[in-house]
N, C-alpha and C positions, 0 to 999 in steps of 0.2 A: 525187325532187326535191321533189314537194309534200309529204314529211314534215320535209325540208330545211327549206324556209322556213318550215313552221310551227315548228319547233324556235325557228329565229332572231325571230319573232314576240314572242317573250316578251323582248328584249331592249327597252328604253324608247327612243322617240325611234329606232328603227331606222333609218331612214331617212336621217337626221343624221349619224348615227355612220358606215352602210354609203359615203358619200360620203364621210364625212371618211377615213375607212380608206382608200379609193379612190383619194382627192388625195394623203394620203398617202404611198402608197403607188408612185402613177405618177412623184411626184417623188425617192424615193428610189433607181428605179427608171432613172430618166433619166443621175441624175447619176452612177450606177454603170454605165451604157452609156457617157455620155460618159467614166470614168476607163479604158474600155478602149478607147474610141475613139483617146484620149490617146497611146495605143502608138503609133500609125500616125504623125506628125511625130517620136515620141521615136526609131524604128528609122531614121529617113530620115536621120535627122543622123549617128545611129552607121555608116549603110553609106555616105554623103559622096553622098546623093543629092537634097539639098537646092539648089536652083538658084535665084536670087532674079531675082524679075522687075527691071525696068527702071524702072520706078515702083512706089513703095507706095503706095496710095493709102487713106483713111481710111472704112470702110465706111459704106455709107449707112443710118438705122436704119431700121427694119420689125420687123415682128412676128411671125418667122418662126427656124426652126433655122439659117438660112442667114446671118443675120444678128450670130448667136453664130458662128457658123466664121469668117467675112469677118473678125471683129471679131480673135477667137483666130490668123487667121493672119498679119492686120497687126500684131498685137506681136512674135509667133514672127519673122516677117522683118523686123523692125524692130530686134528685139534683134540677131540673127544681124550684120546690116548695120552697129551700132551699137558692138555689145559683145563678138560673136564665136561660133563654136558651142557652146563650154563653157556661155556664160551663158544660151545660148537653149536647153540643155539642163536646166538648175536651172530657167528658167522651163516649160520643158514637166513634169518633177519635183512642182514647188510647183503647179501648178496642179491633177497628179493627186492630194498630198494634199488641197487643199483640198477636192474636188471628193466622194472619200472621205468626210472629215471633214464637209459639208454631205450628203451621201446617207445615213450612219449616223446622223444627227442625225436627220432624217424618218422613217429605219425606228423609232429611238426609240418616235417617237410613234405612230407607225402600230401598233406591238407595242403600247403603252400603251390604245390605243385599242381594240384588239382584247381583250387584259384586260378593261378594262370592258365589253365585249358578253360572252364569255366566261361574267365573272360573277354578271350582270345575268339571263342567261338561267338558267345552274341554279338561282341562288337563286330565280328566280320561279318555275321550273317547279317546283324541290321543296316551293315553298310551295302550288301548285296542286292537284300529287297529294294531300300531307297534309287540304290544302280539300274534296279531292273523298272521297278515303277517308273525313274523319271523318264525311262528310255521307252517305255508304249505309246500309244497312238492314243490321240485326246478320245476316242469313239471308245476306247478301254475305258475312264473316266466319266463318261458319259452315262455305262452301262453300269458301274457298280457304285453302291452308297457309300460315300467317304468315311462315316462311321467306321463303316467295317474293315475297309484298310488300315482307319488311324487304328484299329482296335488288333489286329494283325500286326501295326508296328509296336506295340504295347504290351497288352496283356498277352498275346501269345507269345510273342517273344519271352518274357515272365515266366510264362508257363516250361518254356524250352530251356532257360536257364535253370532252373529250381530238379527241370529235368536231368538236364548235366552234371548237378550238382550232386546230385543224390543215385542218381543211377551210377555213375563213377566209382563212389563207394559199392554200389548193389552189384554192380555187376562183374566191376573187375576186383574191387578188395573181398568184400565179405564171400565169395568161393574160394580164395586161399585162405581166409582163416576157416572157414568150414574142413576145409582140404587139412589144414597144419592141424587142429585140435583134435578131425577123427584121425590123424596121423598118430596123434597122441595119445589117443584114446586105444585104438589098437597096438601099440606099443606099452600101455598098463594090462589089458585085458583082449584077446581077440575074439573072445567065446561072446563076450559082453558089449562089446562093439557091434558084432555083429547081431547081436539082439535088436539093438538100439537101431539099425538101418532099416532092419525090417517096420519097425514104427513108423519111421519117419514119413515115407512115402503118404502114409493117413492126412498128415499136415499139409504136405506138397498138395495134394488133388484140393482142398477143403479152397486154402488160398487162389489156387489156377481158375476154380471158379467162378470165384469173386472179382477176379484180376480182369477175366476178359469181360465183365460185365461192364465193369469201371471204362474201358475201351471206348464203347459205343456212347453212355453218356457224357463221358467230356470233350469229345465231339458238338453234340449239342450244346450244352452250356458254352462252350468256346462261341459258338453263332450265336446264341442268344443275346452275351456280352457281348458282340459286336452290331446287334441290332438298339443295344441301349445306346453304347456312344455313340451309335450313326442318328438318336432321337436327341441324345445330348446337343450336337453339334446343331442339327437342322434348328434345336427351339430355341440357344442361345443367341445362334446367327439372325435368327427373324422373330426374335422378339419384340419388337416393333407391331410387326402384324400380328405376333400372338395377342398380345395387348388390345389394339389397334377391334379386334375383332369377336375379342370375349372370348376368346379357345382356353383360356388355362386348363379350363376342367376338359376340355379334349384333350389337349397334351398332355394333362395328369393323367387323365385313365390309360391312355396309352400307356405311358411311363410305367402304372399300376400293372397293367397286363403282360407286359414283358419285363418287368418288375419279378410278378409272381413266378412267370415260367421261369425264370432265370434262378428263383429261390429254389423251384421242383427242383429241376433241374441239380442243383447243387447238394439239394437233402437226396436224393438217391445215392448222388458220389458220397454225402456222408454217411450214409445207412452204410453202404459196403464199406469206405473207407475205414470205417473207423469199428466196421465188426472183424476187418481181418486181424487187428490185434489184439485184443480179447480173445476171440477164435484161437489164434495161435497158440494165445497162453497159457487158454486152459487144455489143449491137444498137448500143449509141452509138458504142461503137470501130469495129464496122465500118461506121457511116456515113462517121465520122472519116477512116478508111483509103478510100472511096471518093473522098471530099470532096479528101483530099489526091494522091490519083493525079488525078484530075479537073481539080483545079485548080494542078495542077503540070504537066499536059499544055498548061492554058493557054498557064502564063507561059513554058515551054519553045516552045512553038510559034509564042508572039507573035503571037497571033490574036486576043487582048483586052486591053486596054489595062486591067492586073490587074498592080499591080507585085509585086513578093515583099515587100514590105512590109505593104500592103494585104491580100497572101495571110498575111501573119501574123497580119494583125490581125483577121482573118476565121475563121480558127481558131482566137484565141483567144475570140472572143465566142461562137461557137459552143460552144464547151467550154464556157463558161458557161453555155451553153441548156440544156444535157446536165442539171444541177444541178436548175433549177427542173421541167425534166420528168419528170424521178425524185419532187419534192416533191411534185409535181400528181399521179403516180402513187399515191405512199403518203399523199396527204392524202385520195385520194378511197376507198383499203382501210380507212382508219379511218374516212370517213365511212359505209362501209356496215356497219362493228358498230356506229357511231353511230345509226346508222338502226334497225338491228336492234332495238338498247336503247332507244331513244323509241319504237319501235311498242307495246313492251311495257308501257312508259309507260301513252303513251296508250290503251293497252287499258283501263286504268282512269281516265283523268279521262272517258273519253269514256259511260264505264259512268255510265246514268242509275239516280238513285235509286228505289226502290221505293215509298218512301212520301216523297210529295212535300206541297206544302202548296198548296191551290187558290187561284186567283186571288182575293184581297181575303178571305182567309180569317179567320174570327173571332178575337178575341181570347179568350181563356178566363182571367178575373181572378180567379173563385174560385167553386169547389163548393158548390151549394144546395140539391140536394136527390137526387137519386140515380144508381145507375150501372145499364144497360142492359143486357145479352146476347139481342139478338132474331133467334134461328131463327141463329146464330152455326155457320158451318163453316170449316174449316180442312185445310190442306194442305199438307207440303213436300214439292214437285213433284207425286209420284204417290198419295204416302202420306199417308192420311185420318188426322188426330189428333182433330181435332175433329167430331162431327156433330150439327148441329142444337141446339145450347144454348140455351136459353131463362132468363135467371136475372135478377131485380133485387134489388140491391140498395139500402135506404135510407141515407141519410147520416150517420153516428152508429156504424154499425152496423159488427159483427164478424162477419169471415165467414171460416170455413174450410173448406180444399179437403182432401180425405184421398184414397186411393186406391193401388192398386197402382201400380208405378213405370212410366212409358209410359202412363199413363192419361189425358193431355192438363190434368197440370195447372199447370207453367207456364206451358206455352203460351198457357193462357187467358189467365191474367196478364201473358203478353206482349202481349195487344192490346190492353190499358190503356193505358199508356202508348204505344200504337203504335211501339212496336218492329216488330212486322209489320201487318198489314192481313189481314182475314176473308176468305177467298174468297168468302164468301157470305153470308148478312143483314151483322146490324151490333151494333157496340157507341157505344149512347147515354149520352151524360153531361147533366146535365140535359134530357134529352129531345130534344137534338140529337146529329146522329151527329159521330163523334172527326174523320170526315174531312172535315169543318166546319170544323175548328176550327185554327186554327195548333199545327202539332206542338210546336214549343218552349215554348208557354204551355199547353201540356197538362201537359206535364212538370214545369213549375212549381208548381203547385201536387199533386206527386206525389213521393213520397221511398221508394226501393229500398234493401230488405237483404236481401243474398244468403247463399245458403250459402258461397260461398265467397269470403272478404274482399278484396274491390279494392282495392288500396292501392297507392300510390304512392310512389317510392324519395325522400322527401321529407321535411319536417319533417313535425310531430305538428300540429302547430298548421293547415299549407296541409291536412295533410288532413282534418281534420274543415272547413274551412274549401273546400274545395274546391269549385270553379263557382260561388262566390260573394264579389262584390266589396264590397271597402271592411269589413272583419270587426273589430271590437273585440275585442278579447282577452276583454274579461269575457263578452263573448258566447261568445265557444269554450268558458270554462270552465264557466260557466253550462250547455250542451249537454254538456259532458264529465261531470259530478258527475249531471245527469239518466241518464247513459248508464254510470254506476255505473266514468268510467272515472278520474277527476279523480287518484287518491290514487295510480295505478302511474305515471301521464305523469310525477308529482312525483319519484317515486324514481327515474325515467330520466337519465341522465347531465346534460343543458340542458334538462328540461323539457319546454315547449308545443315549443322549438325543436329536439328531438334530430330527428336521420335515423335513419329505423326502417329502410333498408334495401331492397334489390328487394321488393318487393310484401309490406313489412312483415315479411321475415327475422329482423327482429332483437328481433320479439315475439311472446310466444305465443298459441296460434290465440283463445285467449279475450280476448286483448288484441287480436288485431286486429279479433276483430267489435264487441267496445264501441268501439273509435274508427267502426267505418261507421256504428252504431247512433248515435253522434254526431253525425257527419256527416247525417243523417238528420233529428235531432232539430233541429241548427240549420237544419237549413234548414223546417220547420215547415212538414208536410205537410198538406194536408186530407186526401189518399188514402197510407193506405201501404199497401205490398205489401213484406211480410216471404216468403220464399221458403225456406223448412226453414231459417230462420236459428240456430239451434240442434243441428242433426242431426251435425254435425261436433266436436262439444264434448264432453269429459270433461263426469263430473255436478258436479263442484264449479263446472269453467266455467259449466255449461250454468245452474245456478241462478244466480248471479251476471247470466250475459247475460239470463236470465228475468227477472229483475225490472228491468234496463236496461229490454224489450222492453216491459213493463208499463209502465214509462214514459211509452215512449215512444208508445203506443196510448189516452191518454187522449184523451179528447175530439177522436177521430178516426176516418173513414171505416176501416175496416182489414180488409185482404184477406190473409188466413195462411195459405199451403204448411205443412201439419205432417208431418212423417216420425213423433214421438213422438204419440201421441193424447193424453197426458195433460197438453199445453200446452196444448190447445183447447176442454177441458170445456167451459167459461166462455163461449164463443163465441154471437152470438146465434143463428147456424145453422150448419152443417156441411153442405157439399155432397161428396156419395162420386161421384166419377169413374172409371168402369172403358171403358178402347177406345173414350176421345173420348165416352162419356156420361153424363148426370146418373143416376144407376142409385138413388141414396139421398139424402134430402135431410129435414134438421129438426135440434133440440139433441141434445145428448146421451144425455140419456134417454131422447127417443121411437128414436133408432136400435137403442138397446142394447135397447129392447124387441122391433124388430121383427126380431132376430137375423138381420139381412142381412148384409151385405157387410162395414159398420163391426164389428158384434157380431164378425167373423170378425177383423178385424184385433187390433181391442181382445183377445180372447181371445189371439191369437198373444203380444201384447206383455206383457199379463200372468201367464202363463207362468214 
């Protein structure tokens, strides 16, 4: 229940709405009690059991149910008396449409109202998850399948709506029509009511059983469905290699095999699902069949002043109960995959971030004089990347990392811009440490090009332009002709404005890193961090995005990942990273003298 109401929390003005539902709902509720109450005068006239008193007198008002009866049965005997039983039959008739037609009106609104919480709550929530995802640390990302996130933003959420929707109904309407009808019901009969309640409970236990079974399996099917779309995504994205390498029939049997669990999985939820209401039915019939020996033994025995009229109209309301107790049944099997699929939710809004920003933390407006690594270690979980780094950098200055692969050298570069956090010393920017400083004003003055081009299924123009408001055109293309990219955007179908497609599909790999390189250059780094942004490039690209790159590193702090050595001659140091440490460090020629580590590589490459 307490995942319940948080769920409903995210809906605005709760409180407002859950009353208005409520009012709603009790009056919708009423006047469809009263149109079967209505039976009971309409059967009397048909069996000639109608007897008019001696005086009709005009009811006195108050503020009570008894007050609408008095009032209803001074017309009914007033017509009878006046106009005959036919006419007092069209008025018994017209009043149960009316009475219809004003109770569907209220459920209208009531359903209306219910909508609006509804969609008030998923759209909030799926804007909270998004709020809390984009806000974690990349090492969160790293650690869980994207599948199962996109399947979190998706089918659970689905599951959570459908939850809302339905439990809404189950839990706050259908107990007041349960409440109004046995109201009703012990206001015909209280000998006979009270029969019926003693039943009831047999139904209650049969359904609870089934209900928390349903509990635990949609749980599972919920992970299972997030293990297919996390298979979806990996084989659509690397289809290339699936092809490439004859796997179909391994990614189909996967597919197959969590295919099937997922089908288990769902035929369990329908075996219970779908026996609680059968189950119900037939426990309703034989309360029915007790109800009617019971109180047919009554009126036969004339021990209670229980006409057969009355006993009709006592089974039919009761048959109506039957209806919302099945609803309140299966609103509350959905609410427990509902529940299932907001735990899973909230698994992640609740996940606090890693690197967070300290109370009244600095602003960081712009870079003045150097970057820090002091006594810098590192680790994901168990596993040492980094030990002990010690490196400064000046402001101006070029500096490249080389090194066998695994050697800790992105990861340095990831605590620049605090993507992660050191497990131990610190990395200083102007002589204060990063976790001083506001993360997002870090980044600001810092612009990332990767080896592998991020790009967005967008125009040319948002993405060079991207995380940054209010962009003039001449600005972009200004950044594009820097970034050696201006002259292909031109030949592209619309220009600045074409759609290049998922993650830049629909151009080649060297067109898509001169748009990042773009992207980069407009937004006008003091620190960049180029990360082997060249290592993925044919050599016609790779010259070409070379002199973008040269560009783009003038008169700027610049931190270069090289996979090629013979990008980074020029550099004003080169630091060699071997098993998380600094093992070589100076320009080019003092390494190549000292035929270490670099001499070794450089020798491989020119080969």
């Amino acid at each position: 229940m307490h995942t319940f109401i948080r769920i409903l929390k995210y809906a605005t003005r709760l409180p407002i709405k859950v009353s208005q539902f409520i009012f709603f709902s009790f009056l919708g509720i009423l006047f469809s009690a009263s149109t079967l109450v209505l039976i009971n005068p309409m059967l009397n006239i048909l069996f000639e059991q109608v007897e008019l008193p001696t005086q009709i007198v005009y009811p006195a008002f108050s503020f009570d149910i008894n007050y609408l009866l008095d009032l209803f049965k001074y017309y009914f005997m007033t017509i009878i008396r006046d106009y005959g039983k036919a006419d007092a039959l069209l008025y018994v008739v017209s009043c149960i449409v009316i009475s219809v037609m004003i109770g569907n009106f209220f459920r209208y609104i009531e359903r209306i109202i219910a909508a609006v919480v509804r969609l008030e709550i998923v759209t909030n929530l799926r804007k909270h998850i998004f709020e809390t995802a984009t806000s974690l640390e990349i090492g969160y990302f790293n650690n869980k399948k994207k599948g199962d996130l996109i399947s979190r933003f998706t089918n659970d959420i689905q599951e959570v709506e459908n939850a809302v929707s339905n439990s809404l109904k189950a839990v706050l309407k259908e107990p007041i029509t349960l409440v109004v009808y046995f109201a009703t019901l012990f206001f015909i009969s209280v000998k006979l009511t009270l029969f019926t309640l003693i039943l009831l409970p047999l139904l209650g236990g049969v359904l609870a059983s089934i209900i928390r079974r349903l509990k635990r399996d949609a749980k599972h099917s919920q992970e299972s469905l997030g293990r297919i779309v996390n298979l979806l995504d990996e084989t659509f994205g690397g289809m290339r290699v699936v092809k490439a390498f004859n796997a179909r029939n391994y990614v189909l049997k996967k597919m197959d095999d969590e295919n099937l669990r997922y089908k288990q999985m769902n035929m369990s939820i329908s075996y219970k699902n779908e026996l609680a209401s059968p189950m119900s039915e037939f426990l309703g019939v034989i309360i029915v069949a007790f109800i009617l020996y019971f109180g047919g033994d009554m009126i036969l025995s004339g021990s209670n002043k229980l006409s057969a009229a009355e006993f009709i109209t006592f089974l039919t309301i009761f048959a109506n109960v039957i209806q919302p107790a099945k609803s309140f049944s299966n609103g509350i099997t959905s609410l427990q995959k509902g529940i299932a699929s907001a735990r899973r939710i909230f698994s992640i809004i609740d996940t606090k971030p890693a690197i967070k920003n300290k109370p009244n933390a600095k602003i960081l407006t712009q870079f003045t004089s150097s970057l820090e690594f002091k006594n810098v270690s590192f680790a994901y979980e168990k596993n040492n990347v980094l030990k002990k780094i010690n490196l400064k950098i000046a402001k101006g200055q070029t500096i490249a990392f080389v090194g066998p692969s695994g050697g800790g050298k992105s990861t340095l570069l990831d605590l620049v811009p605090r993507f992660y956090d050191p497990v131990d010393g610190d990395v200083l920017l102007d002589g204060v440490s990063l976790r001083d400083y506001d993360f997002e004003s870090i980044r600001n003055v810092m612009g990332v090009v990767t080896q592998e081009s991020i790009l967005f299924n967008d125009t040319i123009f948002n993405n060079i332009a991207f995380g940054i408001a209010d962009v003039e055109l001449e600005a972009v293309v200004k950044a594009a002709k820097i970034a050696n990219a201006h002259d292909f955007i031109l030949e592209t179908e619309n220009g600045y404005q074409t759609y290049i497609g998922e993650r830049g599909s629909k151009l080649s790999g060297g067109q898509r890193q001169r748009l990042s390189i773009a992207r980069a250059v407009l937004k006008n780094p003091s620190i960049l961090i180029l990360d082997e942004a060249t290592s993925a490039l044919d050599s016609e690209s790779e010259k070409i995005v070379q002199e973008a790159i040269f560009n783009l590193m003038q008169n700027r702090t610049s931190l270069v990942i090289a996979h090629r050595l013979s990008t980074i001659q020029q550099a004003d140091e080169i630091i060699v990273l071997s098993e998380g440490e600094i093992v070589e460090r100076g320009n080019h020629a003092e390494l190549i003298a000292k035929k270490g580590v670099y001499w070794k590589l450089s020798t491989i490459q020119t080969q």
